[in-house]
N, C-alpha and C positions, 0 to 999 in steps of 0.2 A: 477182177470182179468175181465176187462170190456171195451165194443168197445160200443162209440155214435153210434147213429143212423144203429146199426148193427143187421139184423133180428136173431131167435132163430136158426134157419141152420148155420150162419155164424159163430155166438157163439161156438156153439158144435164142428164143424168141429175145431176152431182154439184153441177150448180148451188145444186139445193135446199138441200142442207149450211148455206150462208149466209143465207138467207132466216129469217125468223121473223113470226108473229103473219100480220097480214092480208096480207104479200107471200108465204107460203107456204102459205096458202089460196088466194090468187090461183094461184098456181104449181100445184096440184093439181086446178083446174079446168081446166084448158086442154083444151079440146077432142082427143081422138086423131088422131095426124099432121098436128095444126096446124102444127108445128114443126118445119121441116130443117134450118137451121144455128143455130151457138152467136149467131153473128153476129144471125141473125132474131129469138133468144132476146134479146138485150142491149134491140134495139129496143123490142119488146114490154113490159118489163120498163118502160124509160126511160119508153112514154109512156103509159102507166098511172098512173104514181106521181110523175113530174115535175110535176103539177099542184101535188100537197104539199108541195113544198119553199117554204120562206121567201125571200123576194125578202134578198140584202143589201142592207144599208143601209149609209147615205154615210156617212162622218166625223162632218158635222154633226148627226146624230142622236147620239152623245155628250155635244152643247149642251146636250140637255132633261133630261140627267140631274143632278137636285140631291138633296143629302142633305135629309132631308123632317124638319118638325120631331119628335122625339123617335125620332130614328133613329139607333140607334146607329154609330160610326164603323167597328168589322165589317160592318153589315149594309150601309152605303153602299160601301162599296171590293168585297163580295161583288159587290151587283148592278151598280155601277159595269165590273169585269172581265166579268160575264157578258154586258151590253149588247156591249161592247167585241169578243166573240166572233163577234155579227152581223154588226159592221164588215167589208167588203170591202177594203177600202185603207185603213190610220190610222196616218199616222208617229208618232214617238216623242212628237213635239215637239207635235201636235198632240191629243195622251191626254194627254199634263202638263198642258197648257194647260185642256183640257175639264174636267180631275180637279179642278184647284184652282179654275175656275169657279165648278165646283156644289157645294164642300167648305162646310161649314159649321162644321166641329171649331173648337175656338179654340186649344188644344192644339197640333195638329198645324202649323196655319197659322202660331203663332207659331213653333215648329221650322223651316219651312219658309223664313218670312223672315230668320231668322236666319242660317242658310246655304243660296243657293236651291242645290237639286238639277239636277243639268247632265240626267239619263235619268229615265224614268217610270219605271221598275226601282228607282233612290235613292227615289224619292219614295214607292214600295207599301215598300221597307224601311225606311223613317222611319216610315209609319201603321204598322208590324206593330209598331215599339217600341212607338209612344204607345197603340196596341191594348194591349199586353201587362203596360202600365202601367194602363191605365186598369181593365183585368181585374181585376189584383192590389189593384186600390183598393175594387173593388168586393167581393170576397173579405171584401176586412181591414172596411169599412163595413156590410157585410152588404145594404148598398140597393142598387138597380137602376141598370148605368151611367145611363140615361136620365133619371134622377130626381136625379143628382149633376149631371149636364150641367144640366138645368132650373134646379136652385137657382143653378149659378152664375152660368149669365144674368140672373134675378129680380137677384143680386146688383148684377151690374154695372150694370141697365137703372136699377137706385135712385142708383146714381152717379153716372149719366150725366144723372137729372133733377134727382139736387139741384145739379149744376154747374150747368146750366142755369138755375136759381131763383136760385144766386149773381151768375149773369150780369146779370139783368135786363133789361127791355125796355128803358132807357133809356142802356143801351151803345151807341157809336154807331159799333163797329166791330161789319164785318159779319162773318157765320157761316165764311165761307171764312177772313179773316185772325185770327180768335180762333185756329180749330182749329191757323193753323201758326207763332202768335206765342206762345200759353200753353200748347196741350196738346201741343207737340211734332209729328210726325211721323204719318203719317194711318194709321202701323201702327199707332196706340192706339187706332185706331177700327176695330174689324172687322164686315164684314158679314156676314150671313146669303146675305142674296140679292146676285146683280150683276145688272146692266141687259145684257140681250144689244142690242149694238150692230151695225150693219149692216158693219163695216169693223173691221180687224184692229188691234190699241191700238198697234201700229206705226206706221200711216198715221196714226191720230188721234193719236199724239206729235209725227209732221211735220205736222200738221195747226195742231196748236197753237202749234210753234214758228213756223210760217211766219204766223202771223196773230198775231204779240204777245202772246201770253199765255202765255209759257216762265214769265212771272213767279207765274202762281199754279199750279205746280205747285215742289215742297221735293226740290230735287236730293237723293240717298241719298248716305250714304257707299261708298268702295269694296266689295268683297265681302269676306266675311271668308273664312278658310280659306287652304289652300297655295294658290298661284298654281300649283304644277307641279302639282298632281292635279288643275284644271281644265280642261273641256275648250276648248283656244286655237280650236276653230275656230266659237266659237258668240262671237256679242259682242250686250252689252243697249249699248244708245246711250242709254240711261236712266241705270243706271250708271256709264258711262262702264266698263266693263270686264269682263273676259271671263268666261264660265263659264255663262250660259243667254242665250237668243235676246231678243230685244225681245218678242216675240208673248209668250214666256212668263216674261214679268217678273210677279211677282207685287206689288211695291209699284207698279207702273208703274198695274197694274191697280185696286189700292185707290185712290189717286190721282185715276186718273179717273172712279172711281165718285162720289169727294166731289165733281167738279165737275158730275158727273149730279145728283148729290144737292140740290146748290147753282142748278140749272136753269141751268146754263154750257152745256148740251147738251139737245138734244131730239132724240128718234130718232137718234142718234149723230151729229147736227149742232147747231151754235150758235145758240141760243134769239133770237127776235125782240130780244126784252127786254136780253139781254146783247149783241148786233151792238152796238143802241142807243146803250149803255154805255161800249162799248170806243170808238165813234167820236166818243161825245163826248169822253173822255180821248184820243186822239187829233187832237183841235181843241186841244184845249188844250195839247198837246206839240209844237204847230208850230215854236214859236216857238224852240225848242232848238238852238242852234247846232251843227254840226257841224263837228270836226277835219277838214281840205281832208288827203289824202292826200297824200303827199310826192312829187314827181315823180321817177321814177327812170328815167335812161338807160341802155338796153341794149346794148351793142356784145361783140362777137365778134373774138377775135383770134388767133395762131397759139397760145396757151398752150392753148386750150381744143380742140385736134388733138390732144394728149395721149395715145396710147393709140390713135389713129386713124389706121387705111393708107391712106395716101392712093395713085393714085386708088381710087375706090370711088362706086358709084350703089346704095348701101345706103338703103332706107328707116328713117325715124325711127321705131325700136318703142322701149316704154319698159313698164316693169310699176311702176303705181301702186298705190294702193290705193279700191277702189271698195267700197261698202259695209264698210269695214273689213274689206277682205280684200285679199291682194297678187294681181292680176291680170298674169300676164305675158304675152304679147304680145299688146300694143295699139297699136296704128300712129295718129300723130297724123297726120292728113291737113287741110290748109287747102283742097282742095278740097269736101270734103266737109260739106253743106249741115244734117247731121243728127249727131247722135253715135248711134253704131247698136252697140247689145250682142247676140249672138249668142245664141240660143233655150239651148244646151249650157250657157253659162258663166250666163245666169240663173236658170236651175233649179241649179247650183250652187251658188247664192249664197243658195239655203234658197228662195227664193221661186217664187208657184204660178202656172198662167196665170190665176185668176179675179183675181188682185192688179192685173194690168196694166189702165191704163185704154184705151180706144177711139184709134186711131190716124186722127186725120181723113184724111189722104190716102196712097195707093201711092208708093213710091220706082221712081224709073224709072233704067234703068241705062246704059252707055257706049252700047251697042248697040240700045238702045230697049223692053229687056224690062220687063216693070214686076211688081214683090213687093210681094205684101200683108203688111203689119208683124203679130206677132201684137197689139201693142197697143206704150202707153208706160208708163215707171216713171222715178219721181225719187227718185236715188242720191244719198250724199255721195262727193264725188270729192276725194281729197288726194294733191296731189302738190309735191314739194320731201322737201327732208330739213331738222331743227334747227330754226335759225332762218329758213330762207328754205320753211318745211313753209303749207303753203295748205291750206285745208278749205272745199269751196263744193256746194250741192247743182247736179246736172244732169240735167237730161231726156234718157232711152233711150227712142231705137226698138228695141225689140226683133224679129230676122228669125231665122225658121229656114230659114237656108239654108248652103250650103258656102261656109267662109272659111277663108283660111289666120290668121287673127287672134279672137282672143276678143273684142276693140273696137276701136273706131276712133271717135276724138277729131277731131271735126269743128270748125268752125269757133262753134260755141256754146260750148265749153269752152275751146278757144283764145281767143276775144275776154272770158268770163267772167274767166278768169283774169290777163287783160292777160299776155298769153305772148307771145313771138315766138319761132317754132320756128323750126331752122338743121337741113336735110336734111342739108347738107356737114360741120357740125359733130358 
């Protein structure tokens, strides 16, 4: 509350206007001439009743909200937003992500995978249909939604153990290659609960692919819907195409619950039992011959001046695409001992500083100064066009400091890629 041109008496006196209940009992005690300014007045005020206020809460407080059994899908997306209120800081991407976590509807979730939702906005107007549906069902049945949701579980949990009883013990394919040889796709299996994992199902998709086991997870088809009302700046690597984030893949997520399921993982790491496993199949694929790469010779001639003023001591920038995004100016440097992505252009790229791992040592510079990294991340880098197009993952340092470059392509990505860069070219 604040009045122009109003002196400190007038202030104090009309203070009370806004107070109610115990702040303007508070206010009517105050001892005679306690108070000379409106300013003394604020203080007062603040540290009396500042003790009352609620601490906000992180983001990850969102995790622990799940829809509880026999809760209707109103009353979870209710307290679901009202939690969400507490939230101090909570991006878009990160309330999608939490919401389908703890959703238990079957309804909605099949909606969901159907066409995922690019904003937590599409995703509260998909629940208000299947709400508004499941209402009208309940009207025309006269029973309790919670009582229709119940039976159809019972329903399906009877189908799910006479399949099982079809199965038999004496099948001798295991539970992970039945689910994606006969029942199809691991949307037909939905869960209640997920397993909260210590790492973002991002990392544990490069996690998988980089340890062999791309193979038990059932690539999706593309996304359905228009391609132009998707939003192009969000890409799933799951997928393979654009329209929501890797974090918030919902099939990505069913997926790796069945390998939680399957004891593929423990504590959001690979189980004793299954290392075991992979390295013995692994012994056993020694023996696989590999296609020898073709040698190809590089040379540089005047046709590839093309377009270029000579003389010139222009540095070689070039914009690739890193995370499946086009980053323009990147300076490939063969001095350069590190490939170093800039604090600005990683937080651009959707990602958080707790994502980054531990950078062992400081970069020391021409003059001797030496920058602590904030950490490292491993990106996919592709660069070429057609058929000369390359995709290989590479290790960031990530610095916050002043660059005239968003990256720089050091000599790990240049020897990765069998590159020879031409400055003069």
């Amino acid at each position: 509350m604040d009045f122009q041109a109003a002196t400190d008496a007038i202030k104090c006196r009309a203070f009370q206007i806004a107070l109610t209940s115990s702040a303007r009992l508070w206010y009517r005690r105050l001892p005679a001439r306690s108070i000379s300014t409106y300013s003394q007045l604020r203080k007062e005020i603040i540290s009396q009743f500042s003790s009352r206020h609620y601490d906000r809460k992180t983001a990850t407080h969102l995790a622990t909200i799940r829809q509880k059994e026999g809760e209707t899908l109103r009353e979870y997306v209710t307290r679901f937003q009202e939690e969400q209120l507490k939230v101090a800081h909570c991006s878009d991407d990160s309330a999608m992500c939490y919401f389908l976590t703890g959703l238990a509807d079957e309804t909605l979730t099949v909606k969901l995978g159907e066409e995922a939702p690019a904003t937590f906005a599409e995703v509260l107007k998909k629940a208000k249909k299947v709400i508004d549906g499941q209402e009208l069902l309940r009207t025309k049945t006269g029973r309790p939604e919670r009582q229709i949701d119940q039976k159809k579980l019972n329903q399906e949990k009877r189908k799910a153990d006479s399949k099982s009883k079809d199965k038999g013990s004496s099948s001798s394919v295991s539970r992970t290659e039945y689910r994606r040889s006969e029942s199809g796709p691991s949307r037909s299996r939905p869960y209640e609960r997920y397993t909260s994992t210590t790492i973002p199902i991002s990392e544990i998709l490069t996690n998988i692919e980089e340890s062999g086991m791309e193979k038990l997870l059932k690539r999706p088809e593309k996304l359905r819907g228009d391609l132009e009302k998707r939003n192009k700046d969000k890409y799933c690597r799951f997928h393979r195409d654009h329209g929501h984030n890797t974090t918030s893949c919902w099939e990505l997520k069913r997926q790796i619950e069945d390998l939680i399921q399957d004891d593929y993982f423990k504590n959001g790491g690979q189980s004793g039992n299954k290392r075991k496993k992979l390295a013995r199949e692994a012994r056993r694929e020694v023996c696989i011959i590999r296609e020898q790469k073709p040698t190809c010779y590089i040379a540089f001639s005047d046709s590839d001046l093309e377009g270029v003023h000579l003389p010139h001591n222009d540095a070689l920038v070039i914009a690739p695409l890193i995370d499946h995004v086009f980053v323009r100016r990147v300076l490939v440097d063969g001095c350069a001992s590190a490939n170093i992505l800039s604090l600005p252009t990683y937080l651009a790229l959707g990602w958080t500083r707790p994502q980054l791992k531990k950078s062992p040592t400081p970069f020391v510079g021409f003059s001797g100064e030496s920058v602590s990294p904030e950490g490292c991340i491993d990106l996919p880098v592709t660069i070429g066009q057609d058929a000369t197009q390359v995709t290989q993952m590479a290790e960031f340092v990530v610095i916050d400091g002043r660059s005239a470059y968003n990256a720089i392509f050091g000599r790990p990505i240049i020897h990765s890629f069998w590159a020879v860069p031409s400055t003069l070219h």
